[in-house]
N, CA, C and O atoms as a MOPAC input file, in Angstrom:
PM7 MOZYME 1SCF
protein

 N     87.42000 1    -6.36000 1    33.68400 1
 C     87.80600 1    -6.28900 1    32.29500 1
 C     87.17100 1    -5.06900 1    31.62700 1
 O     87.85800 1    -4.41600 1    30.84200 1
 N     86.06100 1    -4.75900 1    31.85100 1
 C     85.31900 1    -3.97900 1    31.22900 1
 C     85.68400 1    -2.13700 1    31.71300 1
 O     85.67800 1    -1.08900 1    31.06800 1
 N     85.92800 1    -2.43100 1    32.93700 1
 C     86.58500 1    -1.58200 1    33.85300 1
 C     87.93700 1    -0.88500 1    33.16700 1
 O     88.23200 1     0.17800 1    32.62100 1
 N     88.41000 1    -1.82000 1    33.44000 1
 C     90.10100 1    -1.66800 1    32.67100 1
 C     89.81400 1    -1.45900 1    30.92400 1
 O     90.78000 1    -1.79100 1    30.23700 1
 N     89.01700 1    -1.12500 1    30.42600 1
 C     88.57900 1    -0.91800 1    28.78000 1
 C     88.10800 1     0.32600 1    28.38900 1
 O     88.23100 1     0.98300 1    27.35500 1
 N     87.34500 1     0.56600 1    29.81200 1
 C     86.59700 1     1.99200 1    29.85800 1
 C     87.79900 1     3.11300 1    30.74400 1
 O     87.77300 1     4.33200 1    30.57500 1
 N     88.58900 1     2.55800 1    31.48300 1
 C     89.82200 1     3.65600 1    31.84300 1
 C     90.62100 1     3.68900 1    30.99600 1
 O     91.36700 1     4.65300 1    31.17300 1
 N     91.03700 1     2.73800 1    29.55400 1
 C     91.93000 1     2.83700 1    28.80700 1
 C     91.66000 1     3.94600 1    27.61700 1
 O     92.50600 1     4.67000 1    27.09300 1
 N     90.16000 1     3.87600 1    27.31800 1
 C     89.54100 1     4.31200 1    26.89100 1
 C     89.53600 1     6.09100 1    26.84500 1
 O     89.71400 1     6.96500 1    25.99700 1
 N     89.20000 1     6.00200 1    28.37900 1
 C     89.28800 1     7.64700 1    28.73900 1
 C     91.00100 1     7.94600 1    28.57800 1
 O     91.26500 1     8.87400 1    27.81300 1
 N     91.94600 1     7.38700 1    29.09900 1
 C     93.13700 1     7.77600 1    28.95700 1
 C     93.71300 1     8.21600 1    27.59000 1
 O     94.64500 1     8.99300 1    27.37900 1
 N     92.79000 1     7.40600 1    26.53900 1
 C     93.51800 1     7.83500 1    25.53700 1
 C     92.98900 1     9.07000 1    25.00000 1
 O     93.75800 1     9.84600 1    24.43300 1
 N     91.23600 1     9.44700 1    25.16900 1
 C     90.97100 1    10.98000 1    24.71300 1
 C     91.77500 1    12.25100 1    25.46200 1
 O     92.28400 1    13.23400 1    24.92300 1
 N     91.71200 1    11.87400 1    26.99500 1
 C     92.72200 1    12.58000 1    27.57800 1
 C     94.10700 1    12.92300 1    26.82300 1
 O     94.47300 1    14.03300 1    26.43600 1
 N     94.83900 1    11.59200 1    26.70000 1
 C     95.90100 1    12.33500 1    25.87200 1
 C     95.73900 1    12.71900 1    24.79900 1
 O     96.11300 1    13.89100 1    24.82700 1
 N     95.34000 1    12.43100 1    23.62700 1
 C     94.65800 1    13.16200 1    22.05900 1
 C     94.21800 1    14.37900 1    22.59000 1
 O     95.01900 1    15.17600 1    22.10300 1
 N     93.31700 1    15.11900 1    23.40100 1
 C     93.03600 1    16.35500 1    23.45900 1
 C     94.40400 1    16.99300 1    24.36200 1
 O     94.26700 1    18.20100 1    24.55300 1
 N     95.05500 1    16.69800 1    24.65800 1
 C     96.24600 1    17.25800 1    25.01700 1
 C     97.16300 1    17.34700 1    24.13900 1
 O     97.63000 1    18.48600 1    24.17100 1
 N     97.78400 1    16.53600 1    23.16200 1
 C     98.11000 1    16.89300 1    22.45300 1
 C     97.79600 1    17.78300 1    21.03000 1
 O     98.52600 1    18.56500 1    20.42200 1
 N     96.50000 1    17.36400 1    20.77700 1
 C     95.89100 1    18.25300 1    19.67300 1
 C     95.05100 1    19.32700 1    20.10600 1
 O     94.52200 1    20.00500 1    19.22500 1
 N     94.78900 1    19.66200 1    21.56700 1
 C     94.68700 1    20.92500 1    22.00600 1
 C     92.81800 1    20.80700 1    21.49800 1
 O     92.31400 1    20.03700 1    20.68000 1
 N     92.14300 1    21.89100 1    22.35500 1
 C     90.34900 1    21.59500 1    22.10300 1
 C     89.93500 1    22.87500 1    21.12900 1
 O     88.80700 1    23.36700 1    21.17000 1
 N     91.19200 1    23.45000 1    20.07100 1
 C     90.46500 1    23.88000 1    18.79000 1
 C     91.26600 1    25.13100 1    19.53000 1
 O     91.97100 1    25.94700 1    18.93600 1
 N     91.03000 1    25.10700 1    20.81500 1
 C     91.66400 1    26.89700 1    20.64000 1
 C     92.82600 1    27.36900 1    20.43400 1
 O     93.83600 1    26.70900 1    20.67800 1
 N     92.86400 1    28.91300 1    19.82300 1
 C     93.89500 1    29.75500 1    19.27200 1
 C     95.39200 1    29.77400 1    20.09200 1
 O     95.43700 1    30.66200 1    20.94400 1
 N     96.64800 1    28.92400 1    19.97500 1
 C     97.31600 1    29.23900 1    20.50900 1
 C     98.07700 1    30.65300 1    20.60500 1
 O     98.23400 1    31.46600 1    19.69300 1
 N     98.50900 1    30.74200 1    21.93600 1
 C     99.44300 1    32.12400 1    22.08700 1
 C    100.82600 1    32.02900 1    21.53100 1
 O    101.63700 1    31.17600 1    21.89200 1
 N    101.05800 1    32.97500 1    20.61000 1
 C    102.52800 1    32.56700 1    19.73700 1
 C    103.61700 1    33.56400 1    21.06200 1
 O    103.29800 1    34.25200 1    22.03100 1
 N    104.64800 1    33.26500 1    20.59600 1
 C    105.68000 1    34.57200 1    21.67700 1
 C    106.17600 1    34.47700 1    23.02500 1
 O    105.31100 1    34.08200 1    23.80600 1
 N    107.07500 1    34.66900 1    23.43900 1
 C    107.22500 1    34.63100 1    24.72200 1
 C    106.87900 1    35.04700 1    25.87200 1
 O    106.00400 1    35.89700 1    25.70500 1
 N    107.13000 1    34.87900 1    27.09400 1
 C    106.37900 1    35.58500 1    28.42500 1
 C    107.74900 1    36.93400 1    28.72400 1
 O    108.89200 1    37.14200 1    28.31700 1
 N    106.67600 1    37.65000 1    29.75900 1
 C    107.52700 1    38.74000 1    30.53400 1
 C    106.68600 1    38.71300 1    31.95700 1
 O    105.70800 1    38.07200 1    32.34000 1
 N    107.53800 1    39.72000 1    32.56100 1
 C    106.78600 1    39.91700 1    33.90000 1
 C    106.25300 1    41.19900 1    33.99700 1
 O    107.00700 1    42.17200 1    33.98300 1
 N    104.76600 1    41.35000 1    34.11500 1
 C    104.31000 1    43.03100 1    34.66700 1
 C    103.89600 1    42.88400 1    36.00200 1
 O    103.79300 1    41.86700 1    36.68700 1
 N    103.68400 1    44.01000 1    36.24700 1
 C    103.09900 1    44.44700 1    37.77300 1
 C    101.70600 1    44.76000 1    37.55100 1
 O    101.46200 1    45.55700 1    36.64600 1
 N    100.78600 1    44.29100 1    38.19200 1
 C     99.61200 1    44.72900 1    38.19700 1
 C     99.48800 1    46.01800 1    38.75200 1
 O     99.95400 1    46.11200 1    39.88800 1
 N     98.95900 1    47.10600 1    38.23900 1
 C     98.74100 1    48.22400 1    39.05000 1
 C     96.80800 1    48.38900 1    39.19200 1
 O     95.88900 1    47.75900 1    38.66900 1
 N     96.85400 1    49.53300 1    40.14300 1
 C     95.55800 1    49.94500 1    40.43300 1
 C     94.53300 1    50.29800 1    38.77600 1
 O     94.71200 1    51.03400 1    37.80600 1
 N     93.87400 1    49.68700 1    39.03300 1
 C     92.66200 1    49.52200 1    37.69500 1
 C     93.16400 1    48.57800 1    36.43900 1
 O     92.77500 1    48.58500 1    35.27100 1
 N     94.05700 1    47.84900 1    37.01500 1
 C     94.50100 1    47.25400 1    35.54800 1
 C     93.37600 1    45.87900 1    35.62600 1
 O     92.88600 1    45.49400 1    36.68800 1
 N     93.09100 1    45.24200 1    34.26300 1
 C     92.57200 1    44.14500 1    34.36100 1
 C     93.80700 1    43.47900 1    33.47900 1
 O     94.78600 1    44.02300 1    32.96600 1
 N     93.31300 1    41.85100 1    33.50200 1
 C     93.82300 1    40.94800 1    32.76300 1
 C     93.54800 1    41.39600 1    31.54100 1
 O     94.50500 1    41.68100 1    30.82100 1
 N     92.19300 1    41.55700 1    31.03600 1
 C     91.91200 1    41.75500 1    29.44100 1
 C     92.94500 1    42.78400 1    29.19200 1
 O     93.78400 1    42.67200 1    28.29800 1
 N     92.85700 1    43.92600 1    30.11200 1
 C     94.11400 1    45.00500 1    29.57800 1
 C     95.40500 1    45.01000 1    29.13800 1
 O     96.07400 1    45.50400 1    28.23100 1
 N     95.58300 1    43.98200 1    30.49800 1
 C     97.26800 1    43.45000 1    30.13800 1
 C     96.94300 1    42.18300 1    29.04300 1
 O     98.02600 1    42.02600 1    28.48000 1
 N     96.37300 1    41.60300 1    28.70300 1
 C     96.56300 1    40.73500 1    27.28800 1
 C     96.50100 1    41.46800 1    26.19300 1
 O     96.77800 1    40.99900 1    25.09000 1
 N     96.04700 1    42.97800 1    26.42400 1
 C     95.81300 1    43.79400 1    24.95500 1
 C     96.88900 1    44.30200 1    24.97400 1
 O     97.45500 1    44.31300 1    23.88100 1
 N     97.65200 1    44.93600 1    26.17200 1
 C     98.70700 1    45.31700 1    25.95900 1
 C    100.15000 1    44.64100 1    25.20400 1
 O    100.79000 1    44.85200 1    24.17400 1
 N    100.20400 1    43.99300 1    26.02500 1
 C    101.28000 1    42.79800 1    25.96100 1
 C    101.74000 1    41.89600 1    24.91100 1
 O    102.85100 1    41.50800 1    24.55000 1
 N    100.13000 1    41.60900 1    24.40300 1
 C    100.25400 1    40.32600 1    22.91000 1
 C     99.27900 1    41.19200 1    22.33100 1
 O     98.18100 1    40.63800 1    22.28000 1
 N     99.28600 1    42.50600 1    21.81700 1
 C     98.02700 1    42.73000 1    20.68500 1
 C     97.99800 1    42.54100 1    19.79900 1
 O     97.47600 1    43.45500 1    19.16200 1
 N     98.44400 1    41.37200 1    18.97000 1
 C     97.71800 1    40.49200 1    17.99200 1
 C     97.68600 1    39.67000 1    18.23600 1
 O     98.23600 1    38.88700 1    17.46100 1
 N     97.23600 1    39.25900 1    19.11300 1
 C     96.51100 1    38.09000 1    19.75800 1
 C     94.96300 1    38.00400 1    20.26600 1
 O     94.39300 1    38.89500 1    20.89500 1
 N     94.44600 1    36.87100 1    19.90500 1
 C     92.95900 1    36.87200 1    20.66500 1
 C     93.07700 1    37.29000 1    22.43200 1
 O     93.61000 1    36.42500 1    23.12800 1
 N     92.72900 1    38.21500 1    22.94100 1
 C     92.74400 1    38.71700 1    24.43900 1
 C     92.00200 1    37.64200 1    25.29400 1
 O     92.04000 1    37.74700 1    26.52000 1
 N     91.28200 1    36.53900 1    24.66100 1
 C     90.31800 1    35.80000 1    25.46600 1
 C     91.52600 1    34.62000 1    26.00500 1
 O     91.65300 1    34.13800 1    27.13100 1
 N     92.42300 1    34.33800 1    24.62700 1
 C     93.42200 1    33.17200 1    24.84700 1
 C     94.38400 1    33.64600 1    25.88900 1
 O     94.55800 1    33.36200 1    27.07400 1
 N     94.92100 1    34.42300 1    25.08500 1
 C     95.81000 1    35.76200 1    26.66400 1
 C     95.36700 1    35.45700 1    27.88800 1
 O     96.02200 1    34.85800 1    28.74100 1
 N     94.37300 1    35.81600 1    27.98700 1
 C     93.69900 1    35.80100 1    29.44300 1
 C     93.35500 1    34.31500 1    30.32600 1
 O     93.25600 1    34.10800 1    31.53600 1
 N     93.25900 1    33.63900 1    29.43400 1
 C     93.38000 1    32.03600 1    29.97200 1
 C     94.57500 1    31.51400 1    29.80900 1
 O     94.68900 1    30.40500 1    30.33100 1
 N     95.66300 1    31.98600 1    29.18000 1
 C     97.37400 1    31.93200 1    29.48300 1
 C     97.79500 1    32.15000 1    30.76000 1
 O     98.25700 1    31.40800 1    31.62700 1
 N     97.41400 1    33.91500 1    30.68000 1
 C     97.76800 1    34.11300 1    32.05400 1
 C     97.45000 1    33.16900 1    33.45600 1
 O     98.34300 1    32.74400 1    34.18900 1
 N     96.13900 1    32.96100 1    33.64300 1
 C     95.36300 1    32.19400 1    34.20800 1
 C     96.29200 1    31.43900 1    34.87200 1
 O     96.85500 1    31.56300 1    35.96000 1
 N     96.34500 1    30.42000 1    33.76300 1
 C     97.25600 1    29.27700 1    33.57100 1
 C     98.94000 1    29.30200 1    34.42200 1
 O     99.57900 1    28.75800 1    35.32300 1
 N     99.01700 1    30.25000 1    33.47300 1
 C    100.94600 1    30.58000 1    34.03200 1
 C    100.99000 1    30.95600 1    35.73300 1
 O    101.88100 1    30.56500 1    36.48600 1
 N    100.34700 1    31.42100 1    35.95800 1
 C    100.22200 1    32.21700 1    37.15400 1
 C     99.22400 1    31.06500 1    38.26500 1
 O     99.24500 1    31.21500 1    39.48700 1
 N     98.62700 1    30.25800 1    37.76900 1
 C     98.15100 1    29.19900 1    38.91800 1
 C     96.79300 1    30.19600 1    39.47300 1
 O     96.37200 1    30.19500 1    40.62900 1
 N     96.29100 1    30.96000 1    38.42200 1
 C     95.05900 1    31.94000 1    39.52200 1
 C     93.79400 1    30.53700 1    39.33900 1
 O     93.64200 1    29.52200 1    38.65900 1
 N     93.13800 1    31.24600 1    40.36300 1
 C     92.16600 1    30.49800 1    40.66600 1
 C     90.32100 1    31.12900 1    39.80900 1
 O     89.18300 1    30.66400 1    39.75600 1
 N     91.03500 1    32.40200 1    39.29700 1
 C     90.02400 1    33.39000 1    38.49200 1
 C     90.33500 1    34.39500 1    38.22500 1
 O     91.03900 1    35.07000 1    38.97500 1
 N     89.90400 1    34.81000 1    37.06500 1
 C     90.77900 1    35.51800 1    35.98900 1
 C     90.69100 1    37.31100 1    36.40100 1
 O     90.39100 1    38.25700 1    35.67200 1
 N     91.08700 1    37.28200 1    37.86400 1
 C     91.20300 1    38.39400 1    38.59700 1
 C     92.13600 1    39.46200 1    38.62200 1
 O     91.04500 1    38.99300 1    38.94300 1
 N     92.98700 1    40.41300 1    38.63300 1
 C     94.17700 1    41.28300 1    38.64700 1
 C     94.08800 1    42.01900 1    40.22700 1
 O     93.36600 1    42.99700 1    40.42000 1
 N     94.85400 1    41.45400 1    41.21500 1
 C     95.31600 1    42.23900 1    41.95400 1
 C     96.39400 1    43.25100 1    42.11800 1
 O     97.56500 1    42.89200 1    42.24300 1
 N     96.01500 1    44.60100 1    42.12200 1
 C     97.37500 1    45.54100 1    42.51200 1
 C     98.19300 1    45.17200 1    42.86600 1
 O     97.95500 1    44.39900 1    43.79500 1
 N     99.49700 1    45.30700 1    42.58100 1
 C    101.00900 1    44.93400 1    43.52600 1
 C    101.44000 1    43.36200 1    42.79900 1
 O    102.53100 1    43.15200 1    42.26900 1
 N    100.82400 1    42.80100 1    42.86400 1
 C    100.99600 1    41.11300 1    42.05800 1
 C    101.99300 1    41.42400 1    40.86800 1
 O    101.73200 1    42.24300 1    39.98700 1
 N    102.95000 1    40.82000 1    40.91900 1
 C    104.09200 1    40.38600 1    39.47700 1
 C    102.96800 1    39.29500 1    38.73200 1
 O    102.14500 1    38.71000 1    39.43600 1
 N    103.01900 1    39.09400 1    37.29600 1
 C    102.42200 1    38.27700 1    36.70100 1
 C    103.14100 1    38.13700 1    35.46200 1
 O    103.45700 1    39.01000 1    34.65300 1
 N    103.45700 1    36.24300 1    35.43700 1
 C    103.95700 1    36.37100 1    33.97200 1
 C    103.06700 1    36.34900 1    33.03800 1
 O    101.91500 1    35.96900 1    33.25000 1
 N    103.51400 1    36.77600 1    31.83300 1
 C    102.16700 1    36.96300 1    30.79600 1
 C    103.11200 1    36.55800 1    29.92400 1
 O    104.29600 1    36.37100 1    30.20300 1
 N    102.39800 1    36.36600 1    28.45100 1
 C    102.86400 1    35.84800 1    27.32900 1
 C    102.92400 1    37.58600 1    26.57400 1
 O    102.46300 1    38.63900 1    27.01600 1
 N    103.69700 1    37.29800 1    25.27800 1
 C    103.82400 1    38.60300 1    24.66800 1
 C    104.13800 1    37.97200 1    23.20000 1
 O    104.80300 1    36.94600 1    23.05400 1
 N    103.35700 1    39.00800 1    21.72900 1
 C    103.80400 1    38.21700 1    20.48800 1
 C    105.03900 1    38.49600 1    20.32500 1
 O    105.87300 1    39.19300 1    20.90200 1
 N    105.00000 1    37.72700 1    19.30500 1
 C    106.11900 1    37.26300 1    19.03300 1
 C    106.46300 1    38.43200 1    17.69100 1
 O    107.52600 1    38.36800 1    17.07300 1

């Protein structure tokens, strides 16, 4: 019983912070696709791409969209990114 009170429990902050998101700045705008080239970083391509946007949110978009495992830029890699709107 107590069991089943304390998983109901967690399920529901789980969903409330999913829906109301943990405070941070959403990315407004749609995605595109770039190519990573030699010396590019992520921060670069979020400045490029969405510059009025926070580059930190950008960069954990990308993250995100792309399934990376760390917020790395390899040469040659297609990446979707977000862009403002």
């Amino acid at each position: 019983m107590v069991l089943g009170g304390v998983a109901a429990s967690t399920f529901l902050v789980v969903v409330l912070v999913g829906l109301f998101g943990a405070g941070d700045a959403p990315v407004t705008g749609g995605t595109t696709v770039v190519q990573v080239h030699t010396g590019d970083t992520l921060w670069g391509i979020a400045t490029r791409t969405a510059p009025g946007e926070d580059p930190r949110a950008v960069v954990e978009r990308i993250v995100e969209l792309n399934g990376l495992g760390a917020p790395v830029a390899e040469a040659g890699r297609h990446l979707v990114v977000p862009v403002s709107s």
